[in-house]
N, CA and C atoms as a LAMMPS dump frame, in Angstrom:
ITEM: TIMESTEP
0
ITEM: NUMBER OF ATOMS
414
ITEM: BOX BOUNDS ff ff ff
-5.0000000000000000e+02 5.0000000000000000e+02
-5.0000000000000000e+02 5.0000000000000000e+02
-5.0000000000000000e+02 5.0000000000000000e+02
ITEM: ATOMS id mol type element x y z
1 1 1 N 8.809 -14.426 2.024
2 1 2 C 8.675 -13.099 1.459
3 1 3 C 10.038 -12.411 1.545
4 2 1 N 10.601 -12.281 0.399
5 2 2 C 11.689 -11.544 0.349
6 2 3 C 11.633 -10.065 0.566
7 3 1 N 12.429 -9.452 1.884
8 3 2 C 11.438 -7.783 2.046
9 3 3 C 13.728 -6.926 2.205
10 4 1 N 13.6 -6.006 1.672
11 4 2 C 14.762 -5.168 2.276
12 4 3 C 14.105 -3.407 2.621
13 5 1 N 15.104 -2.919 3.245
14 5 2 C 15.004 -1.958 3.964
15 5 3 C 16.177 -0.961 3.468
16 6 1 N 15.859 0.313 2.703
17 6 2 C 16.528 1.286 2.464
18 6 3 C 16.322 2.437 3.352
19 7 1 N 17.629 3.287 3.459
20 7 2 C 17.72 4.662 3.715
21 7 3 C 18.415 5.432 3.205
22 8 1 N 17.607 6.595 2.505
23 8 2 C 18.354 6.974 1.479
24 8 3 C 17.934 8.938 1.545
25 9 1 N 18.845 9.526 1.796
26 9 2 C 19.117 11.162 2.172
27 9 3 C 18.712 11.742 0.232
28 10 1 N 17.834 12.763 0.61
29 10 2 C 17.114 13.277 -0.299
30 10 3 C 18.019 14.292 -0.907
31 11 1 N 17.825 15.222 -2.058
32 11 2 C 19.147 16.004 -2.394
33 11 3 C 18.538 17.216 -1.361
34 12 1 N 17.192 17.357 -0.656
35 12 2 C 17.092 18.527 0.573
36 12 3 C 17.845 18.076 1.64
37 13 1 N 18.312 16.56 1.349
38 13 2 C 18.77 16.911 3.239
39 13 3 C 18.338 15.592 4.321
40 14 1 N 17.053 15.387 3.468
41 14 2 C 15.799 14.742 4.211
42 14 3 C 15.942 13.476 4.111
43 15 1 N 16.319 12.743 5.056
44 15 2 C 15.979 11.414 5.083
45 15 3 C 14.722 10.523 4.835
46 16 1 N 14.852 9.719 4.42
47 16 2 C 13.781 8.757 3.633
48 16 3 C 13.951 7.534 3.735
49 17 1 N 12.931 6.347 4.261
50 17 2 C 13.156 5.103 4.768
51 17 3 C 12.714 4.682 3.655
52 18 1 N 12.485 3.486 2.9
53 18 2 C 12.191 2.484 2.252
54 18 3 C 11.841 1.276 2.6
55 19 1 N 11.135 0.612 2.031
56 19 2 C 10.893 -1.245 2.453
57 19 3 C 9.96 -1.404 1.212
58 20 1 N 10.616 -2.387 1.145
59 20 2 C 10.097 -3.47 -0.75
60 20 3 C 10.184 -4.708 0.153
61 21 1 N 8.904 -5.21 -0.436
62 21 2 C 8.666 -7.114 -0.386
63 21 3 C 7.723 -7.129 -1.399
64 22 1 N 7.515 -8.868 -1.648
65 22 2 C 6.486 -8.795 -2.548
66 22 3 C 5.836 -10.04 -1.444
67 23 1 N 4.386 -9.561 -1.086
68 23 2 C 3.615 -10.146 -0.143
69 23 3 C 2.906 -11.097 -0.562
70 24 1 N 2.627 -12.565 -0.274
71 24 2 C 1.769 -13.169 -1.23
72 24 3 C 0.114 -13.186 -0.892
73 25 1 N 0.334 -12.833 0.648
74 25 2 C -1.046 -12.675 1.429
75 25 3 C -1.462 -11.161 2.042
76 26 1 N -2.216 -11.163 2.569
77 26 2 C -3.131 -9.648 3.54
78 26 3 C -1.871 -9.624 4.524
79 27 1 N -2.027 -10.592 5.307
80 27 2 C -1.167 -11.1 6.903
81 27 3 C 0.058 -10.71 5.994
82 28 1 N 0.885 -11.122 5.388
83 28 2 C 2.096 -10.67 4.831
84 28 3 C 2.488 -9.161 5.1
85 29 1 N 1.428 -8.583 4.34
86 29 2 C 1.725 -7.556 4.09
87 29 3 C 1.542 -6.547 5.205
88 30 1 N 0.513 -6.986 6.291
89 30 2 C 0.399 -6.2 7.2
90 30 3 C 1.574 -6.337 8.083
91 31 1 N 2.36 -7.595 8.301
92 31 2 C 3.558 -8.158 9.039
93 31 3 C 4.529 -6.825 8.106
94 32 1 N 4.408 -6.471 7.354
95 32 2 C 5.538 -6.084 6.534
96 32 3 C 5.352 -4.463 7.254
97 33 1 N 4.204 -3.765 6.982
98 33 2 C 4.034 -2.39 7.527
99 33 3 C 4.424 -2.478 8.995
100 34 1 N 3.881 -3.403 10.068
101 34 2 C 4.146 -3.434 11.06
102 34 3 C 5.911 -3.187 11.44
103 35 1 N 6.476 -4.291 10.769
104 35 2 C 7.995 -4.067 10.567
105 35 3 C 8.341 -2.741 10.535
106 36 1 N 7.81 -2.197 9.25
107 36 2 C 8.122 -1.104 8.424
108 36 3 C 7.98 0.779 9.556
109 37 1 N 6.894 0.402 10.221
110 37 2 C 6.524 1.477 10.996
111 37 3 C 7.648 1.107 12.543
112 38 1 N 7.739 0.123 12.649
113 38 2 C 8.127 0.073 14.047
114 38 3 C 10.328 0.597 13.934
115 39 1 N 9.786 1.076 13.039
116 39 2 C 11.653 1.321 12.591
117 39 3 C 11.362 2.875 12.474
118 40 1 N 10.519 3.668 12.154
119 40 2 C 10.368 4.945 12.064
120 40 3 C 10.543 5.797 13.327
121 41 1 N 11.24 7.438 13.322
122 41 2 C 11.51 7.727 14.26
123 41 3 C 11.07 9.203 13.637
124 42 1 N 10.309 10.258 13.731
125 42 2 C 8.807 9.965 15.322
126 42 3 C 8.387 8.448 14.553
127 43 1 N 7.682 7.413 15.056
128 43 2 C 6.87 6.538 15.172
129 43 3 C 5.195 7.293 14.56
130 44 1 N 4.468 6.784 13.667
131 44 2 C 3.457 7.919 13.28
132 44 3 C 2.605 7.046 14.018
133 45 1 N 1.303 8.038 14.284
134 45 2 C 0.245 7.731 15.741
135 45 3 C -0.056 6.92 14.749
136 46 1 N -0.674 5.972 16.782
137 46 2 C -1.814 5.161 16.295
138 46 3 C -2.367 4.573 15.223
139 47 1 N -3.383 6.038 15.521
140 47 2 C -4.44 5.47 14.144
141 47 3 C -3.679 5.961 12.707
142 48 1 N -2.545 6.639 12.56
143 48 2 C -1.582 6.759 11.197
144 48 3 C -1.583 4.837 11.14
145 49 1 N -1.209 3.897 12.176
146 49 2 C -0.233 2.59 11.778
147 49 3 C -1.917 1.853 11.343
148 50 1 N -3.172 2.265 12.099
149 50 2 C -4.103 1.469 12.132
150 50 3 C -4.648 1.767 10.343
151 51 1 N -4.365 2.745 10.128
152 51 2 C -4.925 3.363 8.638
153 51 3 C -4.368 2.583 7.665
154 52 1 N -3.199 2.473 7.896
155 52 2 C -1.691 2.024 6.782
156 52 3 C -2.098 0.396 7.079
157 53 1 N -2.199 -0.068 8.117
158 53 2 C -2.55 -1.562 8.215
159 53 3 C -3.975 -2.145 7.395
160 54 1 N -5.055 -1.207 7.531
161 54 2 C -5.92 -1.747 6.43
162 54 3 C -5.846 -1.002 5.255
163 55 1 N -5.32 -0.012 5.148
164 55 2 C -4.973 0.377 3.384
165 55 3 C -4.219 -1.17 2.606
166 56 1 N -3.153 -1.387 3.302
167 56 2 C -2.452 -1.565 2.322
168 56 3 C -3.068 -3.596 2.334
169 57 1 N -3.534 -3.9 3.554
170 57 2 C -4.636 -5.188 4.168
171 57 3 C -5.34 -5.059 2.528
172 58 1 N -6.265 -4.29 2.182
173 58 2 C -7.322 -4.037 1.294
174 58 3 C -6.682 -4.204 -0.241
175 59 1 N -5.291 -3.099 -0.66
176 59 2 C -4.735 -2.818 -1.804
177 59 3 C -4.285 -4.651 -2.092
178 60 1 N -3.262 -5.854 -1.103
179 60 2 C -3.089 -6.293 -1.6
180 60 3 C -4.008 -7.376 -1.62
181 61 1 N -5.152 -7.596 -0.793
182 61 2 C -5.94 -8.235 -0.827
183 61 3 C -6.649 -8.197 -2.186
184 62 1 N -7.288 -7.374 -2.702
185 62 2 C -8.005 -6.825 -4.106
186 62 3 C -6.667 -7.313 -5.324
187 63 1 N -5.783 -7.01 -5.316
188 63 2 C -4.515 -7.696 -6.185
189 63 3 C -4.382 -8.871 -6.279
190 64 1 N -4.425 -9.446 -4.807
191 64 2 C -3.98 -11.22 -5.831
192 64 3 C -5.664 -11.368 -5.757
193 65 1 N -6.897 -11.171 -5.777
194 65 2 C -8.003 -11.775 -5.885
195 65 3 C -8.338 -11.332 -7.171
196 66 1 N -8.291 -9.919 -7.62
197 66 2 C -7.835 -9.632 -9.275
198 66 3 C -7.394 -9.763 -10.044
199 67 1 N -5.707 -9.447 -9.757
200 67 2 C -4.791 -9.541 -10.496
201 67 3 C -4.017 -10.786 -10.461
202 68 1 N -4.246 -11.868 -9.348
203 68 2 C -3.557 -12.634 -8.973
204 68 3 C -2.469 -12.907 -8.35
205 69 1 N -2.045 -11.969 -8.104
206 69 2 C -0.679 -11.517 -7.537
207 69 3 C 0.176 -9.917 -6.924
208 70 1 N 0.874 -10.154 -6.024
209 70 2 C 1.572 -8.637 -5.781
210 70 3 C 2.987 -8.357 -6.683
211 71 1 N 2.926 -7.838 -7.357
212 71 2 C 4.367 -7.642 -8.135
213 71 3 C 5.357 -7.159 -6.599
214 72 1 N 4.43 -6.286 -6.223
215 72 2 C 6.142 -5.607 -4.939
216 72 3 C 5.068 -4.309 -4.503
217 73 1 N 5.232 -4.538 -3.159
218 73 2 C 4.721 -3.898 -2.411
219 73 3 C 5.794 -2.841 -1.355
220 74 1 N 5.714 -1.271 -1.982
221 74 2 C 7.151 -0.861 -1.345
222 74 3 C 6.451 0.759 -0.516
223 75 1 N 7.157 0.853 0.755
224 75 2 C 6.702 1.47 1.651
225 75 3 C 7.63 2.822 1.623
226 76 1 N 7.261 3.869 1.66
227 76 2 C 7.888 5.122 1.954
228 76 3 C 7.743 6.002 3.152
229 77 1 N 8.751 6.017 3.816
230 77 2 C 8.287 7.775 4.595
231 77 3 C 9.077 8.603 4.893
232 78 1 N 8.21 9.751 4.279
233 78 2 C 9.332 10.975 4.987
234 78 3 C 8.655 11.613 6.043
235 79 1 N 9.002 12.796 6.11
236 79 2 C 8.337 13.698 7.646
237 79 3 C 6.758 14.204 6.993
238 80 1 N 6.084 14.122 6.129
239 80 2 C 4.943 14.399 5.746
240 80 3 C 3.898 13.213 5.777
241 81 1 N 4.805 11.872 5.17
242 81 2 C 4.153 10.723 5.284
243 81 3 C 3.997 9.655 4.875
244 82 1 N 3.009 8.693 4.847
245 82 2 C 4.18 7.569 4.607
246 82 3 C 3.508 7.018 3.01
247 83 1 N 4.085 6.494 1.86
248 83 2 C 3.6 6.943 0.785
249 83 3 C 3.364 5.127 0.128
250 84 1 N 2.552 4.973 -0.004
251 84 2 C 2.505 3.056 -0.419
252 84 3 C 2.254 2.806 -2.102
253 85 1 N 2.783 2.111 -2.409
254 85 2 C 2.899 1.642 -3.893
255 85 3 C 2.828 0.314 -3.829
256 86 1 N 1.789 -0.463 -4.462
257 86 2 C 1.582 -1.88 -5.006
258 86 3 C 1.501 -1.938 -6.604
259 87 1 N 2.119 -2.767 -6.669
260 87 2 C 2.098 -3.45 -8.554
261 87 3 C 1.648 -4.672 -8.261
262 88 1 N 0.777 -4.54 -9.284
263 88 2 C 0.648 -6.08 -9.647
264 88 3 C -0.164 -6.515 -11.283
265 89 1 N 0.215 -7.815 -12.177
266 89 2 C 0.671 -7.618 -13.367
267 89 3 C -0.535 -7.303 -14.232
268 90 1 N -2.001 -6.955 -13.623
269 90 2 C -3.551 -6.675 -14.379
270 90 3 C -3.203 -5.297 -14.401
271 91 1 N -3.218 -4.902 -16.02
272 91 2 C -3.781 -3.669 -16.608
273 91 3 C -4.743 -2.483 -16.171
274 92 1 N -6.173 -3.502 -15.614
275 92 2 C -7.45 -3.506 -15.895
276 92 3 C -7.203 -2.541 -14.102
277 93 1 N -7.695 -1.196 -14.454
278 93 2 C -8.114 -0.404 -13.006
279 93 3 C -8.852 -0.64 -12.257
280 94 1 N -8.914 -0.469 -10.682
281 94 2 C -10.107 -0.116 -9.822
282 94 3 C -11.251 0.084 -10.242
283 95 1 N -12.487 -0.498 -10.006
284 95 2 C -13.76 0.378 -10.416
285 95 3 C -14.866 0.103 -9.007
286 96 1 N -15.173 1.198 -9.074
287 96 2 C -16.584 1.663 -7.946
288 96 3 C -17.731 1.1 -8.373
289 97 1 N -17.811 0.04 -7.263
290 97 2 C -18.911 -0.947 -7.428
291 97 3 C -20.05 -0.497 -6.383
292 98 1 N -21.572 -0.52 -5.989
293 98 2 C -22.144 -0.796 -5.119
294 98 3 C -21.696 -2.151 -4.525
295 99 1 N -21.65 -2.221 -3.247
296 99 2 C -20.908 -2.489 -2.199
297 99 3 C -22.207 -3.286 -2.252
298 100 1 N -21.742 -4.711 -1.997
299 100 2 C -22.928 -5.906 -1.643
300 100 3 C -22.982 -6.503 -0.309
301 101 1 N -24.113 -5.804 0.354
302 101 2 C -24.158 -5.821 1.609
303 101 3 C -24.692 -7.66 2.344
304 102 1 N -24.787 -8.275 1.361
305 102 2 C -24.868 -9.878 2.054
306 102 3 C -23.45 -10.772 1.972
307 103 1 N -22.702 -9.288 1.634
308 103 2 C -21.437 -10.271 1.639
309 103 3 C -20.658 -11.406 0.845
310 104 1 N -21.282 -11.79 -0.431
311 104 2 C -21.128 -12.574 -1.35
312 104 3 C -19.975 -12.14 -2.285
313 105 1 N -20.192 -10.489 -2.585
314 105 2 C -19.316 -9.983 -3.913
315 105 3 C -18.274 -8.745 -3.442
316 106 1 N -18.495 -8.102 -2.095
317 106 2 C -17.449 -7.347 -1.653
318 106 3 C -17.95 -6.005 -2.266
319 107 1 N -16.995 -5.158 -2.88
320 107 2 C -17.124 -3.528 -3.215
321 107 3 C -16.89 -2.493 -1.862
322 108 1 N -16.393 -3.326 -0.818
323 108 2 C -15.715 -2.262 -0.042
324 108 3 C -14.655 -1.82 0.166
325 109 1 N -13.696 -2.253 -0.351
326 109 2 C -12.429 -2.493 -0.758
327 109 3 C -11.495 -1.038 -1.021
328 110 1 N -12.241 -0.745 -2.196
329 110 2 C -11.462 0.267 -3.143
330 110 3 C -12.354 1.504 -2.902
331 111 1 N -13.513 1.975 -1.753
332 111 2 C -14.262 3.048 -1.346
333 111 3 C -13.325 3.001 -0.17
334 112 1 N -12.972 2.212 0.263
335 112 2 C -12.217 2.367 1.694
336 112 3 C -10.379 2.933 1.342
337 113 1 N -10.624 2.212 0.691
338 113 2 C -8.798 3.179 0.407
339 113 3 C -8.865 3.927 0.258
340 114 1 N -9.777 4.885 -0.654
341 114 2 C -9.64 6.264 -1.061
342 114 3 C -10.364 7.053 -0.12
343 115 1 N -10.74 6.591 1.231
344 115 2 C -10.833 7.245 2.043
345 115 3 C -9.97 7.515 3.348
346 116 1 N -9.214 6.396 3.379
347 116 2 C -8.001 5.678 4.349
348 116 3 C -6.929 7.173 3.512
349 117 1 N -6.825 7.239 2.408
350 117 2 C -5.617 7.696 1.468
351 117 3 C -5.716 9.2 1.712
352 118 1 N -4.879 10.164 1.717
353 118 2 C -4.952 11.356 1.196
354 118 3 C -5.267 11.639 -0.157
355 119 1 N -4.447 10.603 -0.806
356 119 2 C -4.297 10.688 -2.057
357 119 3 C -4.21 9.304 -2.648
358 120 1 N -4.793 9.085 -3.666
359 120 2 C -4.536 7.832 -4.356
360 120 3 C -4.679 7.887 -6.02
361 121 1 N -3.292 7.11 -7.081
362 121 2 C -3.306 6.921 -8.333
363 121 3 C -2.967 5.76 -8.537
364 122 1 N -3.581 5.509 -9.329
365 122 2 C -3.399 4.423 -10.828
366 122 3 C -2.646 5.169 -11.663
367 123 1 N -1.683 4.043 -12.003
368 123 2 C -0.745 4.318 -13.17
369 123 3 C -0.217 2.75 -13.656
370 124 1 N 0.138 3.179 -15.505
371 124 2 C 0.217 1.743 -15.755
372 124 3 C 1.721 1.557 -15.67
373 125 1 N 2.21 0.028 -15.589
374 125 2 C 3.538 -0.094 -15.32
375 125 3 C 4.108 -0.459 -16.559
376 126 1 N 5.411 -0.348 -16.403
377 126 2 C 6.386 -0.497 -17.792
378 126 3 C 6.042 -2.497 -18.472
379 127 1 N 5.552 -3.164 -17.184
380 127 2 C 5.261 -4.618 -17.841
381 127 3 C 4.003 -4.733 -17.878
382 128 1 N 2.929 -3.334 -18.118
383 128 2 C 1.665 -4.13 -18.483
384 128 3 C 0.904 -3.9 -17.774
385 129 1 N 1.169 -4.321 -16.159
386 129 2 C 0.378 -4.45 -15.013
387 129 3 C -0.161 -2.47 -14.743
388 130 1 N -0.185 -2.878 -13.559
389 130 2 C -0.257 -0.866 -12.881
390 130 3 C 0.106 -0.913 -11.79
391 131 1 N 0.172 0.385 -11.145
392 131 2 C 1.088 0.796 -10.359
393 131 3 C -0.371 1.509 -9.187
394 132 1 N -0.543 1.001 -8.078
395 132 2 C -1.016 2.377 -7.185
396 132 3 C -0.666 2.472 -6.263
397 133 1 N -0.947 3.973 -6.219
398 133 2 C 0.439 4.742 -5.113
399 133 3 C -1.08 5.36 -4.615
400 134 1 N -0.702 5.13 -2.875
401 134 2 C -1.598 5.78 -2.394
402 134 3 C -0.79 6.982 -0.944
403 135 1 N -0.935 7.599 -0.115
404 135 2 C -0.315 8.24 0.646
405 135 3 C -0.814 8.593 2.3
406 136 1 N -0.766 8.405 3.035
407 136 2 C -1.173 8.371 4.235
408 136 3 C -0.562 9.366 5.32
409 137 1 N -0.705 10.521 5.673
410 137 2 C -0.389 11.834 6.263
411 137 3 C 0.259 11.321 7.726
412 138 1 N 1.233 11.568 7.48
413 138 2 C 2.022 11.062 9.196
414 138 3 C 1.004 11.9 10.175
């Protein structure tokens, strides 16, 4: 997994960390936040790293089992919080399924992010695929 690490001063002033990889697995990607948080200074609590570990566990899990793949999975934070973006190259949006409780077909997935999230969008990307950006409150 090819991953780099930016820092880059805002035109307020404000510093801003970065991290891009493109994850091919769950474990990837959680290795990647783990990285990603343990470089932050405050360090966001706990349950901030436990939230961000199955958000983003879930976002790329649902991608390559959908879409087949993670285009790039890139991590943000500033002092408000830490802000996650996955691409990957399916068009075709999220949809709210009843949740199949014998375990065969899943649907917990994408009820759990948008509750994990402050905020969460779909947007389509310049190659087709889409873009979601979800946000997690330091």
């Amino acid at each position: 997994m090819n991953d780099r690490m930016l820092m880059t001063l805002s035109p307020s002033g404000e510093t801003r960390t970065d991290y891009v990889c493109r994850p091919e697995r769950a474990a990837d990607a959680r290795d990647a936040v783990s990285s990603f948080v343990a470089r932050l200074h405050p360090k966001p609590a706990a349950h901030v790293v436990q939230n961000l570990l199955l958000l983003v566990s879930e976002l790329v899990t649902n991608a390559v089992r959908h879409a087949g793949a993670v285009s790039a999975l890139w991590l943000t934070a500033d002092r408000t919080g830490v802000h996650v973006r996955v691409t990957d190259p399916s068009p075709a949006h999220p949809q709210d399924r009843t949740p199949d409780l014998t375990g065969r077909t899943g649907g917990f997935g994408w009820p759990m992010v948008q509750r994990l999230a402050q905020e969460v969008t779909v947007r389509e990307s310049a190659d087709g695929g889409k873009i979601i950006l979800a946000t997690v409150l330091r």
